[in-house]
C-alpha positions in Angstrom: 8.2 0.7 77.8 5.5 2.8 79.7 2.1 2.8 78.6 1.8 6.2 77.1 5.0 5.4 75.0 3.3 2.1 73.8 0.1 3.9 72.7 1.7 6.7 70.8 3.9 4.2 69.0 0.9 1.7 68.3 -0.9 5.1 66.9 1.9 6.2 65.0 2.1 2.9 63.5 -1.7 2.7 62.5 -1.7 5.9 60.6 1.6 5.0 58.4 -0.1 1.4 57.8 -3.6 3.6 56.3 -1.1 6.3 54.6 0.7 3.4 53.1 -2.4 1.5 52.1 -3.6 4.7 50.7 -0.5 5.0 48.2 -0.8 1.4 46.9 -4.4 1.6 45.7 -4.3 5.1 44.5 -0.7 3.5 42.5 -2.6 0.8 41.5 -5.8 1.7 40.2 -4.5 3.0 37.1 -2.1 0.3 36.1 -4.9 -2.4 36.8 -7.0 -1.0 33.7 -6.0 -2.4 30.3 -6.5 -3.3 26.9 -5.3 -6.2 25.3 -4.5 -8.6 22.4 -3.4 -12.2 22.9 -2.8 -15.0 20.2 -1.0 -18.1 22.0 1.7 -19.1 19.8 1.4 -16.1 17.2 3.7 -16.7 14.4 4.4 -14.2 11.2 2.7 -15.1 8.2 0.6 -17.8 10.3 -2.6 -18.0 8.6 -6.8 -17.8 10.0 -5.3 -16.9 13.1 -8.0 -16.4 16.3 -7.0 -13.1 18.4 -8.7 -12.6 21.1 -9.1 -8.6 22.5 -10.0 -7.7 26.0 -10.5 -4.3 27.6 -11.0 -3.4 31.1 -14.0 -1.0 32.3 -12.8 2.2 34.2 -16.4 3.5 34.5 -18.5 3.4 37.7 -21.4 4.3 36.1 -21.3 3.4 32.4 -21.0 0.4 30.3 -18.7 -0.1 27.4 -20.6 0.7 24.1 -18.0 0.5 21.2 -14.7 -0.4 20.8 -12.5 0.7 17.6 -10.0 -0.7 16.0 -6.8 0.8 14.3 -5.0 -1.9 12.6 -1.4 -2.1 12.0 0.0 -2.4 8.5 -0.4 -6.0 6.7 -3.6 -6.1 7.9 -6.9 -4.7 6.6 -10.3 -4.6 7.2 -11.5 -7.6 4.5 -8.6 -9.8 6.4 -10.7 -10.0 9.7 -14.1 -12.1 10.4 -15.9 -11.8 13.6 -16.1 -15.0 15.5 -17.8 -13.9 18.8 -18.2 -11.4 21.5 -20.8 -9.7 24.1 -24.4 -10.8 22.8 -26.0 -8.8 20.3 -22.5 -7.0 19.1 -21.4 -6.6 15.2 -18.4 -6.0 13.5 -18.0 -3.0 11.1 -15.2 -1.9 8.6 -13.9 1.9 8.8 -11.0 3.4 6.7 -8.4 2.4 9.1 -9.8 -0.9 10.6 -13.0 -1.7 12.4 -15.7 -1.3 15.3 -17.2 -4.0 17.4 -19.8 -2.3 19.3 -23.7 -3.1 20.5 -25.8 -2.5 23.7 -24.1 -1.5 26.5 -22.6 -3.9 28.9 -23.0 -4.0 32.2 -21.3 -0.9 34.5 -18.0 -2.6 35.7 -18.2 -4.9 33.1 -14.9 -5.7 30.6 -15.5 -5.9 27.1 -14.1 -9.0 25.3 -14.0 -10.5 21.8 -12.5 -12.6 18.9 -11.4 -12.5 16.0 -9.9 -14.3 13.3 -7.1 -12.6 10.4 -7.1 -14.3 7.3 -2.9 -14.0 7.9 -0.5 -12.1 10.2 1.8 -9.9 8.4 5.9 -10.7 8.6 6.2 -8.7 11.6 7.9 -9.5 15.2 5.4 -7.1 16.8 1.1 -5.8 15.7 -0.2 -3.1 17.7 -3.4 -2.3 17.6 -4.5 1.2 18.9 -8.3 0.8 20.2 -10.7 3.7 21.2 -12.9 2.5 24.2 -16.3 4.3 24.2 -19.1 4.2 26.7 -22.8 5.0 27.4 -22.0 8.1 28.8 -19.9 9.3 25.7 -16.7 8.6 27.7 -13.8 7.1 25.9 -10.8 5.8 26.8 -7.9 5.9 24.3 -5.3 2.7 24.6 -2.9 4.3 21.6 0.3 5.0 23.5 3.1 3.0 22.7 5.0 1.3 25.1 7.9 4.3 25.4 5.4 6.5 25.2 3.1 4.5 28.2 5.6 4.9 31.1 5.8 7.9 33.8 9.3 9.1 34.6 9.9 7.2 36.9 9.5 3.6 34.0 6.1 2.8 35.6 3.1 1.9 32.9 0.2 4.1 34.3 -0.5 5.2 30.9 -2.9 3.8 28.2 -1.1 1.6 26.1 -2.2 -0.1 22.9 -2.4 -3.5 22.9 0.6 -4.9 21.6 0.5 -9.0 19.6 4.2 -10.2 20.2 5.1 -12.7 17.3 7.5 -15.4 16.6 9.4 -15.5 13.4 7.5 -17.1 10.7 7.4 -20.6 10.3 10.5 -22.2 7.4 8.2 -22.5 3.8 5.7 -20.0 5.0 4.5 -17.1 2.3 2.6 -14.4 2.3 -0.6 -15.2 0.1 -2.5 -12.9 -2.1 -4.3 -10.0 -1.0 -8.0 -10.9 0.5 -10.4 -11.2 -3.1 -12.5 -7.9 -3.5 -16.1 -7.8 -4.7 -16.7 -8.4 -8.2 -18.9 -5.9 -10.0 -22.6 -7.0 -10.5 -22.0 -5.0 -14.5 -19.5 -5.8 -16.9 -17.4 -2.3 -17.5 -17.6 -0.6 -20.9 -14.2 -1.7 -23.0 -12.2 1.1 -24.0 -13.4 1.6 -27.2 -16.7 1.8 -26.4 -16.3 4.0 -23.6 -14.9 6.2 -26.3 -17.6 6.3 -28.2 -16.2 3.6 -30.9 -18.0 0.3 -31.4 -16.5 -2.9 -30.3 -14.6 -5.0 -32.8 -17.8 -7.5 -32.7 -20.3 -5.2 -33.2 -18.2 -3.6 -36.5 -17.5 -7.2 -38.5 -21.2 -7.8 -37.5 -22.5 -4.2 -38.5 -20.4 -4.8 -41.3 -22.0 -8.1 -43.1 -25.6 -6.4 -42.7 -24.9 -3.5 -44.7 -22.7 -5.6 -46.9 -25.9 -7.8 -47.9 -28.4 -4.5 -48.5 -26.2 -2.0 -50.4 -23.9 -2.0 -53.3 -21.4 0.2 -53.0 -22.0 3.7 -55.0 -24.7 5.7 -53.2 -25.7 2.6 -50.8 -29.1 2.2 -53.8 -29.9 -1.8 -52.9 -28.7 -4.4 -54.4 -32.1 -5.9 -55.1 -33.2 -2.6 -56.7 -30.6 -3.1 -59.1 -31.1 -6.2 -60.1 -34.7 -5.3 -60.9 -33.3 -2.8 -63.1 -31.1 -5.1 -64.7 -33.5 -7.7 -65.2 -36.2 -5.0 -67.0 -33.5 -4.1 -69.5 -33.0 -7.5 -70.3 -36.6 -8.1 -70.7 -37.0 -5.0 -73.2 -34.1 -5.8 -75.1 -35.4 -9.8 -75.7 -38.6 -7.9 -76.5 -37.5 -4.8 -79.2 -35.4 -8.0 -80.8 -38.1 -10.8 -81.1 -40.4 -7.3 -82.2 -37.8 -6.6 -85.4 -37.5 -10.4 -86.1 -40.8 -10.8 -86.7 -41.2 -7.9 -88.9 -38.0 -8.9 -90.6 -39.4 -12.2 -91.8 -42.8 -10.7 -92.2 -41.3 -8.8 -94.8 
């Protein structure tokens, strides 16, 4: 092969290895970022179960702030405790799951945490949506499913939610009862009350007291008529020991 032949072809060569280069980092820079939930050897209905959730930063110049939580059904807010995560972060409850969030991590930095359900619900699969937020008021949504996370031609370049894959529940294992919910720090009004009727209590007691200062017709006291009764007595002894004495007098 002349020279000039050899050059062209080692040229020719050099630019389809860049072009080619080219393609597979722009391909695979979007699949490399991620969200995700494991649990090894999730089963349904296991119970204080550890899952640990990992997100991957696709910021060059801000750090991950906040990440929220959409749980899937069979699991609320009151079934999960924060075990640990980037320093200085805190869980928090919403309507629809939670937040772990705190000072922002460092740019290029992946946010990780754990936490632990008080019992997986008798599912094969949980997927849990998350809303990735950063310092610069970026966020990045991981809420596709997986149909839903493929291009046309079946490659995942879109943001899927992390999915929990579980196996079936373990032979004897039940669901137990729903997480226990704050009791009131004031005893609620009974019905009755509430209505505007005493309690039962309050009527018997109400009842004795009035029993033991009134006498039935036109509530006078029942010590007032005793007085009275014991003053007629007193007369009539007196008018008949008066016209005794002037009967023998006589």
């Amino acid at each position: 092969m002349h020279r000039p032949t050899l050059v062209r072809s080692l040229r020719r060569l050099g630019a389809l290895t860049a072009v080619t280069l080219a393609v597979t980092v722009a391909t695979a820079g979007p699949a490399a970022a991620h969200a995700e939930v494991e649990a090894e050897g999730a089963r349904a209905l296991d119970q204080n179960v550890a899952l640990t959730f990992s997100a991957a930063s696709e910021s060059s110049s801000a750090g991950i702030t906040k990440l929220e939580v959409v749980l899937p059904d069979g699991i609320t807010a009151d079934d999960i405790t924060y075990k640990e995560g980037p320093e200085d972060w805190k869980l928090a409850p919403t309507s629809r799951g939670y937040t772990v969030s705190g000072p922002k991590l460092a740019v290029g930095e992946d946010a990780e945490y754990v936490v632990v359900v008080r019992q997986l619900p008798d599912a094969k699969e949980l997927v849990f949506k998350t809303l990735q937020s950063y310092s610069d008021g970026r966020v990045d949504r991981w809420i596709e499913l997986e149909d839903n996370a493929e291009d046309d031609h079946g490659h995942g370049h879109g943001n899927p939610a992390p999915v929990l894959q579980l196996k079936p529940a373990a032979p004897g294992a039940k669901p137990v009862s729903p997480s226990p919910t704050q009791e009131p720090t004031t005893a609620a009004p009974s019905p009755d009350t509430a209505s505007g009727e005493p309690s039962a209590g309050t009527s018997e007691e109400s009842g004795e007291a009035v029993a033991d200062d009134t006498d039935g017709d036109g509530g006078v006291p029942l010590a007032v008529l005793l007085g009275i009764g014991a003053a007629v007595i007193v007369l009539g002894g007196g008018t008949w020991w008066l016209r005794s004495r002037r009967s023998g007098t006589a």
